[in-house]
C-alpha positions as CSV (number, residue, x, y, z in Angstrom):
1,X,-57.5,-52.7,-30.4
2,X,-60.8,-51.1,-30.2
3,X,-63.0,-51.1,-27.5
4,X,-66.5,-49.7,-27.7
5,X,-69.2,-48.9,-24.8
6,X,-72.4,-49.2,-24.3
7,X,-73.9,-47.2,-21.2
8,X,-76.4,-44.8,-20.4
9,X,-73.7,-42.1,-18.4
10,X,-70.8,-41.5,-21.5
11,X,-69.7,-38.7,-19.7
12,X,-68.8,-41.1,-16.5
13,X,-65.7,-41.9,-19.2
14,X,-64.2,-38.6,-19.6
15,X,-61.6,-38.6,-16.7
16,X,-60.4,-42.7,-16.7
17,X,-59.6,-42.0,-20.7
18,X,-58.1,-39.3,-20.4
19,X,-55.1,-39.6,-17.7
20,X,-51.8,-42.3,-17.4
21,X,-51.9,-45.1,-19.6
22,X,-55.3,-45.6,-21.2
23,X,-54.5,-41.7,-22.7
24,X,-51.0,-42.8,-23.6
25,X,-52.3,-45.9,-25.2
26,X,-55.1,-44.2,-27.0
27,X,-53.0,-41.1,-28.3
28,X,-50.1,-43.6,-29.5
29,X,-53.1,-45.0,-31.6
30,X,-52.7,-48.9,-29.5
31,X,-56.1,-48.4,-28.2
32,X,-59.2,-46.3,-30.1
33,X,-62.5,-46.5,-27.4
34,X,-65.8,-45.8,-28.6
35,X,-68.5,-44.7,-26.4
36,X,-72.0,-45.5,-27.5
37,X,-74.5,-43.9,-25.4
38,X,-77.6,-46.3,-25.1
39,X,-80.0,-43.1,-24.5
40,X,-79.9,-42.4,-28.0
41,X,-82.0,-45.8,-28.7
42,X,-84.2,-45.3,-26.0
43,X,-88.0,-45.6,-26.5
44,X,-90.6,-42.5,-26.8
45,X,-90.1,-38.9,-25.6
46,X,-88.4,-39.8,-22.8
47,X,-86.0,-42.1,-24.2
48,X,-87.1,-44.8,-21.8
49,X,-84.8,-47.4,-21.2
50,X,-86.2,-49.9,-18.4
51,X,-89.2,-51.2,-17.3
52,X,-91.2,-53.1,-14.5
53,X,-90.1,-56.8,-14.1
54,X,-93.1,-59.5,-15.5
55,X,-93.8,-61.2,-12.5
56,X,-93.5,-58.7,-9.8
57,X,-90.2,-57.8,-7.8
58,X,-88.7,-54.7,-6.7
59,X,-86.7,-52.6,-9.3
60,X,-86.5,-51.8,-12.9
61,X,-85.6,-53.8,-15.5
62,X,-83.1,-52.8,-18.6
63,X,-85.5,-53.4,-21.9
64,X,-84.5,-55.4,-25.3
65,X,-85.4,-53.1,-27.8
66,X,-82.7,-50.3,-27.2
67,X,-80.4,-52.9,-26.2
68,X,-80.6,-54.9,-29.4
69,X,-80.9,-51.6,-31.3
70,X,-77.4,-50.9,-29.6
71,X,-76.0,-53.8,-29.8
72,X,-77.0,-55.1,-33.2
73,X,-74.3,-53.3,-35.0
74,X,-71.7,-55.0,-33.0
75,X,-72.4,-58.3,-33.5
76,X,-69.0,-59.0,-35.5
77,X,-67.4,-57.9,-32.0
78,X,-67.1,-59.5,-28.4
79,X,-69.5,-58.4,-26.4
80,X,-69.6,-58.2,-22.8
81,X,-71.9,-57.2,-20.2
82,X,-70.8,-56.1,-16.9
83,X,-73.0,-58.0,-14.3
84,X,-72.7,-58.9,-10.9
85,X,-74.1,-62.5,-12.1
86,X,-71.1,-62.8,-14.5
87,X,-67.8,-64.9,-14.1
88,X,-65.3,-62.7,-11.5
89,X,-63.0,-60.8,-13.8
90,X,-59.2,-62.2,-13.4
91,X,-55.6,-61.0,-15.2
92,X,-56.9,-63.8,-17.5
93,X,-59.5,-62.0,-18.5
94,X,-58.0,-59.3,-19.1
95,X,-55.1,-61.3,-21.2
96,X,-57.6,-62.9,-23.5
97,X,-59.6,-59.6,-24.0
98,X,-56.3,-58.0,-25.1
99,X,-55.9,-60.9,-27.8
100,X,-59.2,-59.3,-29.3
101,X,-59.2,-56.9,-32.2
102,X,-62.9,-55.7,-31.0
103,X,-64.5,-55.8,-27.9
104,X,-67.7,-54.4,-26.6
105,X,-68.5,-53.8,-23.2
106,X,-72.2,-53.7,-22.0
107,X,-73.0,-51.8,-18.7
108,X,-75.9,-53.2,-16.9
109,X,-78.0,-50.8,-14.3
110,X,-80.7,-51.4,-12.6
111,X,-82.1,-54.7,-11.2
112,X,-80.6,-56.4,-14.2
113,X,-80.8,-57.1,-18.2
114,X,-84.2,-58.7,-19.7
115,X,-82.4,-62.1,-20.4
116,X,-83.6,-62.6,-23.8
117,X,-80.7,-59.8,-24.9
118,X,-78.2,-62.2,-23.0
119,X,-79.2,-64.6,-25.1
120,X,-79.5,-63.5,-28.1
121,X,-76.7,-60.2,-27.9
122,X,-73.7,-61.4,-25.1
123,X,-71.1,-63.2,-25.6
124,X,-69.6,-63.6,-22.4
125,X,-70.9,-62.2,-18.6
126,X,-68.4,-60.7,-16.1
127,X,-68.0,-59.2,-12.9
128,X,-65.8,-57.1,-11.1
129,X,-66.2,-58.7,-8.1
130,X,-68.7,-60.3,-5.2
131,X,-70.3,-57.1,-4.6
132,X,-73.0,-55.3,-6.5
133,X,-72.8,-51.8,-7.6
134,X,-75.3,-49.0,-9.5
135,X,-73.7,-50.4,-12.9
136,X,-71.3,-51.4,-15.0
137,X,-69.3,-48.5,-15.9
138,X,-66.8,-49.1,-12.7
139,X,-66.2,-52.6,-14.1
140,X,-65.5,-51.7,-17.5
141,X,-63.4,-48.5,-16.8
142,X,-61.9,-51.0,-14.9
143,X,-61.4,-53.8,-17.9
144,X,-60.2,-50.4,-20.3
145,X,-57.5,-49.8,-18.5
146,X,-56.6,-53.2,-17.4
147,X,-56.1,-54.5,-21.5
148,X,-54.1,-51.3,-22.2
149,X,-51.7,-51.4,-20.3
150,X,-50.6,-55.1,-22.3
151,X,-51.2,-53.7,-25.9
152,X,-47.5,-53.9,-27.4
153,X,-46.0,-50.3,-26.4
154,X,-48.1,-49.0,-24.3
155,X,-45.8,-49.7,-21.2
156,X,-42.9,-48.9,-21.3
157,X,-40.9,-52.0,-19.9
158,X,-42.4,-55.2,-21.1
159,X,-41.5,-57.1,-18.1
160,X,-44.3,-54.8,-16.1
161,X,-46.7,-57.1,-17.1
162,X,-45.2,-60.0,-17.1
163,X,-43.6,-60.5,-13.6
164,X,-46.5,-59.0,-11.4
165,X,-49.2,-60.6,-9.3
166,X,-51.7,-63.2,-10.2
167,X,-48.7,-64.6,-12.7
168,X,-48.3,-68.2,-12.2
169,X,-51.0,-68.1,-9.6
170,X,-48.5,-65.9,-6.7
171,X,-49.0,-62.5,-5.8
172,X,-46.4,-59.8,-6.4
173,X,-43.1,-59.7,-3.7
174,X,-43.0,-56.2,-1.7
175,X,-40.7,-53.8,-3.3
176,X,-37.9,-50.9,-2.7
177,X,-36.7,-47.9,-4.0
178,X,-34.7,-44.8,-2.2
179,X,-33.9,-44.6,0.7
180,X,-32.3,-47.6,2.0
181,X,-32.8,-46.6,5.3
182,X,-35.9,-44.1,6.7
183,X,-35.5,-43.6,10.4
184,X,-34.4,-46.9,11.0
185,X,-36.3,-48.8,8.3
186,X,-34.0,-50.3,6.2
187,X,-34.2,-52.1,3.1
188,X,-33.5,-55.6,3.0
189,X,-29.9,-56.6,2.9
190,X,-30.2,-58.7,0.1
191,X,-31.6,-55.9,-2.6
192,X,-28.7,-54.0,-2.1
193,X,-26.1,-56.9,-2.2
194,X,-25.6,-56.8,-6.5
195,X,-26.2,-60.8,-6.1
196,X,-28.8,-61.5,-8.7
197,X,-29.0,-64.6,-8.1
198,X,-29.8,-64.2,-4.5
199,X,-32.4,-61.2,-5.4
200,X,-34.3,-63.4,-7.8
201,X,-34.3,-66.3,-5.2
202,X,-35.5,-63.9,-2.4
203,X,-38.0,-62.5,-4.4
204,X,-39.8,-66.4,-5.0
205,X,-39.9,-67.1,-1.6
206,X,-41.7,-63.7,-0.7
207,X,-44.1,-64.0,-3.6
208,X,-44.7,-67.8,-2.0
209,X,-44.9,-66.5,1.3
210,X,-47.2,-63.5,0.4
211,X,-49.4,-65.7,-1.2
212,X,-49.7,-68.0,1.0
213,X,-50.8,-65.7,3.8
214,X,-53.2,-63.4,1.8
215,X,-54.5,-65.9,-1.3
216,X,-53.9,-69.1,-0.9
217,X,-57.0,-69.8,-2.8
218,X,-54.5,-69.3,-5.7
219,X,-52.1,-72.2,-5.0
220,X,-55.1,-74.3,-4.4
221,X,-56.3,-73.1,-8.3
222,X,-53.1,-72.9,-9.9
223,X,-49.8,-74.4,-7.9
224,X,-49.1,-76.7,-5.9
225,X,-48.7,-75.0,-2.2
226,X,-45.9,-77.3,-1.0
227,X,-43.4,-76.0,-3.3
């Protein structure tokens, strides 16, 4: 898969690509990222990017031409921009981006994007969340290393991805590891009973429970919350 960027701060990339499992996927070849940095196409001597808004308002405004000089070369690719105006970012996002040969993600700054290159240059709008923040380079490092960790081999056990949260609308049961018991805290009896079928059933109902208590805004989306 390849994944390019467009943003005004490459360099805010070096560390996310570079450590756990976006550098695994990229050095394994799964994942090739390719940072475009918008400065190059930006207007006059001082490589302006962004202007005043027509109309009035406070702010700056990101401007078409070095947009759609940036993004014209990637029109056989999905692009994305980052904007807190965009659809919230879910794992099935993240799925159907990783079902794409060639994505391209847009970071937004400033006040916003002149629409005409949403328009005319986006594909698809997204958002990390109901928050705003300086721009969209949190949200994409964000979507990078969310799609590489489902590119075939980049994770080492398959079933990592598939039986975590936000899978069939239930968050993710708490889990265990050594000891079973820390000054007094002990594990629950069940994990350590060899009983799988016990285990599997204990882990449904605290993946129900869980998500009842902290999301239940996902049964009401995606499951029925009496079962």
């Amino acid at each position: 898969m390849k994944i390019n960027v467009i943003t005004m701060f490459p360099e805010y990339f070096e560390g996310p690509l570079d450590v756990s499992i976006v550098a695994r996927g990229i050095e394994d070849g799964a994942l090739v990222v390719v940072l475009h940095d918008l400065r190059e196409h930006g207007l006059g001597r001082h490589r302006q990017l962004d202007d005043s808004p027509f109309g009035g308002g406070p702010g700056m405004v990101m401007m078409i031409e070095p947009m759609a000089a940036a993004l014209e070369p990637l029109r056989d690719t999905h692009r994305v921009l980052f904007t807190p105006s965009g659809a919230p970012m879910s794992q099935e996002t993240l799925d159907r981006w990783a079902q794409i040969d060639d994505v391209t993600f847009v970071c937004g700054r400033y006040e916003g994007v002149d629409q005409r290159v949403i328009d005319n240059f986006i594909d698809e709008e997204a958002s990390l969340g109901d928050y705003v923040l300086a721009g969209g380079e949190v949200a994409a490092a964000a979507a990078i290393e969310g799609v590489a960790r489902l590119l075939p081999g980049v994770v080492g056990n398959p079933e990592s991805t598939e039986k975590e949260s936000f899978r069939d609308c239930l968050l993710e049961e708490p889990v265990y590891t050594r000891p079973a018991d820390f000054q007094g805290w002990a594990v629950p009896e069940v994990l350590l009973s060899g009983d799988h079928g016990r285990i599997e059933e204990w882990r449904s109902q605290r993946r129900l429970e869980r998500t009842r208590q902290r999301r239940p805004d996902l049964l009401r989306n995606g499951k029925d919350s009496d079962t």
